[in-house]
Each structure stands twice: as C-alpha cells, then as structure tokens.
N, C-alpha and C positions, 0 to 999 in steps of 0.2 A: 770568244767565238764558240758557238755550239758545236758539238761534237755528234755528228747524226748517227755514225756509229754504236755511242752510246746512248743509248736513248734511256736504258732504264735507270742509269747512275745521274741525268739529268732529272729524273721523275722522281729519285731518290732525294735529292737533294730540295728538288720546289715541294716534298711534302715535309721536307724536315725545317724550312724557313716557314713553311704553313703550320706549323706550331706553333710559332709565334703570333697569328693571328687570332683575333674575336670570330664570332658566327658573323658576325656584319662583315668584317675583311673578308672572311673565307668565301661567303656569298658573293658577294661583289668578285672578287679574284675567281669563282671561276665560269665567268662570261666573258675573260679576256682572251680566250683560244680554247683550243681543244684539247691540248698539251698540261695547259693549267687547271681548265674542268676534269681533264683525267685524275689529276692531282688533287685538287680540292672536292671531291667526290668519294676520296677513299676513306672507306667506314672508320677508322683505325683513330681517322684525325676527328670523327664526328663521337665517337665512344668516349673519347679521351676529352673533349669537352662536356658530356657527360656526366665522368668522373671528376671533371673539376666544379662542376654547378652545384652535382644532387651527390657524389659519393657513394653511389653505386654502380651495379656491374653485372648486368644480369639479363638475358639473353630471352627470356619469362617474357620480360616485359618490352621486350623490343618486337618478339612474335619472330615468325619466318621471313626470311627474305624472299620468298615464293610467292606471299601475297603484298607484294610491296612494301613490305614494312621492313624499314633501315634504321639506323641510327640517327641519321640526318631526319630525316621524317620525324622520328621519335623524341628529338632536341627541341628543332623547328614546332613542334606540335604543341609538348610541355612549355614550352615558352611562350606561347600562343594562350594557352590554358591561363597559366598564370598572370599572363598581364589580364584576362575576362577576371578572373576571381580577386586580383588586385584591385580592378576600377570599381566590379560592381554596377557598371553604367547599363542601363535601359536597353535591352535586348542581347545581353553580353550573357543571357540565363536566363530557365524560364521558371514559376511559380506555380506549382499545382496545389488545390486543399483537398485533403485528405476523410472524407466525411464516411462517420458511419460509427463511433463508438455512441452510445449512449450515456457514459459517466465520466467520471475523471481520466484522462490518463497518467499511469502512474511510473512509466519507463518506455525508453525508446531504444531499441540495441537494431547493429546493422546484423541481419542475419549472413548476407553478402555484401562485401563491401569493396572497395577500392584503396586498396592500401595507398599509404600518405608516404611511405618508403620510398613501396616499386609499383605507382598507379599503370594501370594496365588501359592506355589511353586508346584502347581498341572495342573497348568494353562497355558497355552503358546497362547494364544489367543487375543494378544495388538493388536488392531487397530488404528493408526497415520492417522488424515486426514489433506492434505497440501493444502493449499491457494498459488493463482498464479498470475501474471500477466496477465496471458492468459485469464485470466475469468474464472476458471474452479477449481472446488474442487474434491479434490480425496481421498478416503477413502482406504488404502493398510492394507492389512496382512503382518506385517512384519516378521515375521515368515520365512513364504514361499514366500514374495514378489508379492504376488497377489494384483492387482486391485480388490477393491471389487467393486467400481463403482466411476465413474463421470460424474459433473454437467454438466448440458447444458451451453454452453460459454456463459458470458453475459462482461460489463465493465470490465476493470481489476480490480482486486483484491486488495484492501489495507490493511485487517485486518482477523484474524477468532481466534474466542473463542468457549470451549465447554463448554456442563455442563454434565459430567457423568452422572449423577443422574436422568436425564432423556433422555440421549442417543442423545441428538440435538449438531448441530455443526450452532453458527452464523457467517455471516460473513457481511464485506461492501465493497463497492467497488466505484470508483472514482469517480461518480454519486450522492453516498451520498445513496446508498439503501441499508439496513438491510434485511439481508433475515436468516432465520431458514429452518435447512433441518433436515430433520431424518437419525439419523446416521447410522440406520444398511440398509435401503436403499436407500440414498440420494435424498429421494423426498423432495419436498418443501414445507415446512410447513405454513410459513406467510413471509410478508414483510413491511419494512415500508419507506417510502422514508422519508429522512433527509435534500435532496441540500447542505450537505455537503462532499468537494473532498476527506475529512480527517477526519473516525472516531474511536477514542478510545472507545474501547467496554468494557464492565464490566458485567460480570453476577454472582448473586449471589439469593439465596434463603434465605427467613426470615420465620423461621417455613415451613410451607408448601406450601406457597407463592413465585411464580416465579419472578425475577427480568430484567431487562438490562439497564443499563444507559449506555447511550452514548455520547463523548465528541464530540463536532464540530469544526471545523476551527473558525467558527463565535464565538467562546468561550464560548457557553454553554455547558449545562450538560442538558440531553434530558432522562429524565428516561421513560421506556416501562413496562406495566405488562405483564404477561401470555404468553405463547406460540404466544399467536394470536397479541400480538403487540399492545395492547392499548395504546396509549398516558397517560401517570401518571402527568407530572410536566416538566418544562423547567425554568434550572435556569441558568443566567447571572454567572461567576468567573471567567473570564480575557476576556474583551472584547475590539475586534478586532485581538484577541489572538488565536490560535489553541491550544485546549486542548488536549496534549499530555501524562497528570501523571494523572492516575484515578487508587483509588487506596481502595478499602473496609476492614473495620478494621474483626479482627475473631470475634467479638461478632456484628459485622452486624451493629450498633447503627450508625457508622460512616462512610464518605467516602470523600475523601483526591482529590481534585481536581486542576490543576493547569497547564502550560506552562512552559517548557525548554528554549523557545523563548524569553526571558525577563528576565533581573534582575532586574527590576524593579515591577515585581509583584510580589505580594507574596501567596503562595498554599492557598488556602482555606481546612475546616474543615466544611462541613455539615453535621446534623443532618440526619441521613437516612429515618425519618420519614415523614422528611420535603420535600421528594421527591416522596417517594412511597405513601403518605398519605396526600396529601398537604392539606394546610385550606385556604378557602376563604377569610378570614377575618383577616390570620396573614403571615408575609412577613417569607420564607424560615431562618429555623435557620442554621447558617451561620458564620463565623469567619476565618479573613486571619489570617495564623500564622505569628508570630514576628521574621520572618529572610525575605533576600534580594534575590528573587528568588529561582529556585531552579532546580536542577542537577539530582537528580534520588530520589528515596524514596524507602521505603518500611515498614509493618507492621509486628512489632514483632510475629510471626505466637502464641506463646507459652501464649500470652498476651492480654487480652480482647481489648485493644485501647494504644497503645502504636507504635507510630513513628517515624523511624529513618529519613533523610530527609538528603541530599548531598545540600549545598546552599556556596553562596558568603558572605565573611565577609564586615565588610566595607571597608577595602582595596580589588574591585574591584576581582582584580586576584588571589586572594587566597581564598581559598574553607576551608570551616570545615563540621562536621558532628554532627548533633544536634538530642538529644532527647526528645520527649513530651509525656507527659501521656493527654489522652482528657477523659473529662469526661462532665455530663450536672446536673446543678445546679437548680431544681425545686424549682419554690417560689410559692406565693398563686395565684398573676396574669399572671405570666408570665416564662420562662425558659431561661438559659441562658449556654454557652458553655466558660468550666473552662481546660483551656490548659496549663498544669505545665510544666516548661522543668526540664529533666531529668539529662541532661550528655550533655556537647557540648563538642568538643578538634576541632583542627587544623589540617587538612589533607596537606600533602607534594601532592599535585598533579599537573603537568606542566598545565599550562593553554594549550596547545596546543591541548590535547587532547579533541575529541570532541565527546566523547560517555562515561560515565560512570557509571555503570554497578552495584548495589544492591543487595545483597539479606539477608536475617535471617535464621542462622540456627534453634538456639532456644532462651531463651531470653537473651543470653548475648556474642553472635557468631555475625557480622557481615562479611559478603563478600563481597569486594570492590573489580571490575577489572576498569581499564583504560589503553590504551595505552596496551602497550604487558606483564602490570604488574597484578599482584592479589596478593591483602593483604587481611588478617584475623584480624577484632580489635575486644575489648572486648569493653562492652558499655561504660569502662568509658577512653576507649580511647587507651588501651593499645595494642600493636604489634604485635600481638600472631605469626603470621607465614608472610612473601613475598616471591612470587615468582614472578621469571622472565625467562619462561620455553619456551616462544616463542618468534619469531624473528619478527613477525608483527601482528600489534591491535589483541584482542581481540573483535570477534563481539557479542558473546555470550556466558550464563554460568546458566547452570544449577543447583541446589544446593538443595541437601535431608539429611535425616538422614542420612545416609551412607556414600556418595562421594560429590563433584565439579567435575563436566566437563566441559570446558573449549573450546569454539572454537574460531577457527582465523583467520585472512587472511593471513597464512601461509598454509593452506591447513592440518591442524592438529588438531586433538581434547587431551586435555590433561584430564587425569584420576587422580585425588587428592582423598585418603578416607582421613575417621575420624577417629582418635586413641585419646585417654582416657591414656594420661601418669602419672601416680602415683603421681610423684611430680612434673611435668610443667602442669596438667590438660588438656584440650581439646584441641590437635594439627591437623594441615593439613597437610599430607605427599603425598608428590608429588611420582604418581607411573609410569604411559607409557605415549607414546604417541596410537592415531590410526590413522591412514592417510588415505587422502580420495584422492585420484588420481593422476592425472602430473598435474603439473606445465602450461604443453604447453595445457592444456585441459579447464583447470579450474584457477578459482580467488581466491580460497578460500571457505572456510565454513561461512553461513550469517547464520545462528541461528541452537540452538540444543536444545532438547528435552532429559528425559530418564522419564525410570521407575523403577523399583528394579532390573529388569533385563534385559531393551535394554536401548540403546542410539538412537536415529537418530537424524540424522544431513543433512542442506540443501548446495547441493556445488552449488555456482555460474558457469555455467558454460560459455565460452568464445564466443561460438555461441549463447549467451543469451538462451539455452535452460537448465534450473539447472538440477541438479538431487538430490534424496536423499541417503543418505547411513543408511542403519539398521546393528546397530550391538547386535546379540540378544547371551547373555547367559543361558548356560541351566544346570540346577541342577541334 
C-alpha cells in the first residue's frame, strides 16, 4: 500500500530499483506516471550510466543545465552519435574536399579538436591545419570547408605539430627552419633555424613550461623552450643518422629517441631534464635500449614510462615487439636510468614491407599495421584480432578510445570500433569503408587524422596538387 505521506522515501526507493535499469528501461519507465518520470528523470541516475559506458565524469562536457543541457541529453545524444559513426550509413555524415594546396601534403594535426575522452557534443567547431609541399599552412573549418586562413609560401614543407593548449601550430621545412604560428590567425610567432633538411618535431608541456625538441638529419635532438624559441640543449643519439622516432613518455620524465635508418643503432632513453634543464658540469642522462634497431615505437598512453618498440631480432629479417618499463635510480652522487623489459614475443612481419605503423590503445591494446594488414596484440603477445580489409599498403592509422581508422593507397579509409565482449574481453570490429575519389584522379590517401566526431584524410592527387577529405558527424 502506498504511503502518501511519505512521498519522498517512495521516490527514494523507485530511483534506487532504477539503477537496476538500461537507458531503454529507464526510458520506457518513465511514461508510466508522473511519480516514476519524476524518478527516472533525475540526473544522478543518467550520470551514473555515464560512468558506466564512457568512465568519466565531468560536468565540461555536459555544459549548463541552463541551456538545456543534462546528463540524459548528453547519454541519449552520445549514443546517437555512435551508432551514426558505427553504421557509417548514407546520410548518417556529411563529406566536404578540402581544395587549395598546390603540392604534397605532408601532415594533418587538429588545431582544435573534439576530445575522444570528453567530446563536447555541443560543439561542431574542429579546426584541422595542413602542412604542404608548396610552403604554405592552412587552417580549414571542416565543418563548412572554410579556409580560415594561409601562410605566406616559403621552402616546402616537411613537418607540422600543434599544441591545443596554446592554440599554436609548428611547423619545419627543407631548410631546416622551425617556425610557430598562431592558430586562430596564422600569424607568426617565432622561428628558429636548424640547417637541417629533415626535422622531427616533438612538443610537449612540463607543468606550465613550454617545450619543442627537434630531431635533425645530423642525428641530434635539439631541444627549444617557450613560444619564442630559446635554445635549451643539443644532444648527439645516432650520429650521422636522421632522427626520425622522437617520442615523450605521459609523465613527461622521458623521451625515446632514435633512426629507422639503421639496425645497427640502437633508440636511446633520455632523461627529460637533461634536456630542458641541462647542467654544465654533468654529461645528458642518456641510455641506448638492449634491442637491434628499431621499426616504429610508441608510449603506453595509460602508463607513466612504459615502451612498446617494433625492432630486429638477431636473425636480421625478423622483427618482434618488445616492452620496457624506464624508470631513474637516485644515489647520493649521481642518477642513473633503470630499463626493465616487460614482455617481448615475435611478430610474423614480411621484411618487404617498409612502413610499419604503432599505436596504444590503453595499457594492454597494441595496433600494429603493415603492408595492407592490421593486427591487435595484447602486451604479452597475444592475437586479439587481424585484419586484411584493403587491397594496397596501409599509409596511415588513427587510434582512440572508440575506433581505428585506417588509410591506404587504395584510395579508402576503413572504420574499426571497440567492443568489450563478455567472455573474449576487448575486440576490434571491422565496420565500412569511406572512399575518397577515382582512381584516374588520385594515388591514394597519405595520412589521416579524427577526433570523436570527424575524420580527415589527405588524397595524393595525380597533378601533384592533394586535397583533403572531412568527413564530419553530427549528434
């Protein structure tokens, strides 16, 4: 018998049985009265399913309740989102091309983006700026396919990285010159010449402290403070070598530098302090790792200093995949750099291939492409998923909490999510393709980009003038 009296220990108790409900029950439950939509309406119970889907918790991304925006909205919406970006299906997203470089493009970074975290499904306002051959950087809305603006031509183009955080896009070009530009209106900020034709760029922030190390052809590692380009340190780790793997761990302490150009070197492990802080008086803390070259890398995102590392066994043409925990060993005079390995196995990879391709999902997801293949291992070696969904190389591959996208020189980008299976645990399922033009036009797709809700993608095209493709979904 209900107790009218108590009304709020009856409301209490139909929102604590509504825990036990899906977003479908709760939905449905509450158009049975007013009593139970009171109940199946409160935020607390829509949060909480939230935290059980995505694992986070963050009020950013929900907005104000002032302008409508609730938890339930923000559940119901993301769910919405994902099953469009799931299907893929004909009007589920739309395609904009991107026209207007004149050469190669040679990099695609989101200057603003839509975190794959905590997407902010209020928001449609990513801006992608693309690096060229032509000498020239461009800053688009992919949205609506606007230029927002670009650089004055200068050398071609070999590199561009950003840093969100402060809205700058770097780039370098065959000259060897670093330049920062402001990304919401591409003026130019600093520059710093290098004299080299080749450099890998690395930006990263330590507290509130700006970074950029850059690798050179001449084999250094050339670290820059602040906006304005200071000179910090220049350290020697494969010389006569082009440093091509620069690579910073997520607690900042480390950074992973080395040449694809050689199996005969081996990556180094420096100290991050020993770059951005150098001392006069003591030599850069520094250690090659104990394998024979090395192929691609990447840092466990999920994990303070932990390494995955693609290298050669001692028989020459066979490749394995080795892990290391790095950590630093304080004594009373001196420190010292303590490298465990973790997990190594044997990768089946044709030596022919000659691009292969890294990434972490979290700390026990590995994505490996080569060749027109993509496999999924767990770190201590195991299969979890292959595919082989395209007919030529893989040039590029994107990888977040949610999806792999995958591009090729097959003129196609392939769509894989993440599914959680009860009793095989964490799988990759292969869902579309999207296709970026003819054949008689274009070479293929040379790298891809997303964010929680677009992809772009660069097509070579055959008059050497590329173009991009946005393809943006909307909640």
């Amino acid at each position: 018998m209900m107790d009218h009296h108590h009304p709020y220990m009856i409301s209490d108790s139909l929102i604590h049985i509504f825990t036990f409900l899906n977003e479908k029950d709760l939905s449905s439950a509450s158009v049975v009265c007013k009593g139970w939509n009171d109940a199946a309406e409160t935020p607390w119970l829509w949060r909480r399913l939230c935290l059980q889907r995505w694992s986070f918790c963050s009020r950013a991304a929900v907005g104000s309740e002032l302008v409508s925006h609730s938890w339930k909205k923000y559940f119901l919406q993301r769910c919405f989102l994902e099953t469009k970006m799931t299907k893929g299906s004909t009007g589920g997203y739309t395609c904009k091309s991107l026209r207007g470089h004149t050469g190669r493009v040679v990099g695609l970074i989101y200057l603003q983006g839509n975190s794959a975290q905590l997407p902010d499904l209020w928001s449609t306002s990513a801006i992608v700026c693309s690096a060229s051959a032509d000498g020239t950087v461009r800053a688009w809305n992919i949205q609506n396919g606007e230029l927002l603006w670009c650089s004055p031509v200068q050398s071609p183009l070999r590199g561009i990285v950003s840093d969100e955080q402060h809205e700058v896009v770097i780039t370098s070009d065959s000259d060897g010159l670093i330049k920062i530009w402001q990304g919401r209106t591409g003026q130019e900020v600093a520059y710093f010449p290098t004299a080299s034709p080749h450099c890998a760029l690395l930006q990263y922030n330590i507290n509130n402290d700006w970074f950029l190390s850059v690798g050179t052809s001449q084999g250094s590692v050339c670290t820059l403070a602040d906006v304005s380009l200071t000179k910090k340190s220049s350290v020697m780790v494969c010389n006569s070598f082009r440093v091509n793997i620069l690579l910073v761990s997520p607690d900042k302490k480390w950074i992973t530098a080395g040449t694809k150009d050689s199996d005969d070197l081996s990556p180094k492990m420096i100290y991050t302090k020993s770059l951005t802080s150098p001392s006069e008086d003591e030599d850069p803390l520094c250690q090659s790792l104990p394998i024979n070259g090395c192929q691609a890398a990447v840092f466990i995102p999920t994990q303070p200093a932990r390494l995955a590392i693609v290298h050669c066994t001692e028989h020459r043409h066979n490749k394995a995949l080795t892990v290391f925990d790095v950590s630093i060993k304080k004594m009373k005079y001196k420190s010292e750099i303590l490298v465990q390995q973790v997990e190594s196995f044997p990768l089946a990879l044709n030596t022919r291939y000659p691009q292969i391709l890294l990434e972490a999902k979290n700390s026990n997801c590995i994505v490996l492409a080569a060749g027109e293949q993509l496999w999924v291992y767990s770190l201590k070696g195991a299969l979890l998923a292959s595919f082989k969904d395209h007919t030529l190389p893989i040039s590029s591959i994107c990888v977040d909490s949610f999806r792999v996208v995958t591009a090729s020189q097959d003129l196609s980008l392939r769509v894989l999510t993440w599914r959680n299976d009860r009793d095989d645990g964490l799988t990759l399922e292969s869902q579309y393709h999207l296709l970026g033009g003819s054949h008689t036009m274009s070479r293929g797709f040379t790298h891809v980009t997303c964010d929680y809700s677009s992809i772009v993608a660069s097509v070579e095209g055959k008059d050497g003038k590329d173009i991009l493709k946005a393809y943006t979904f909307s909640s």
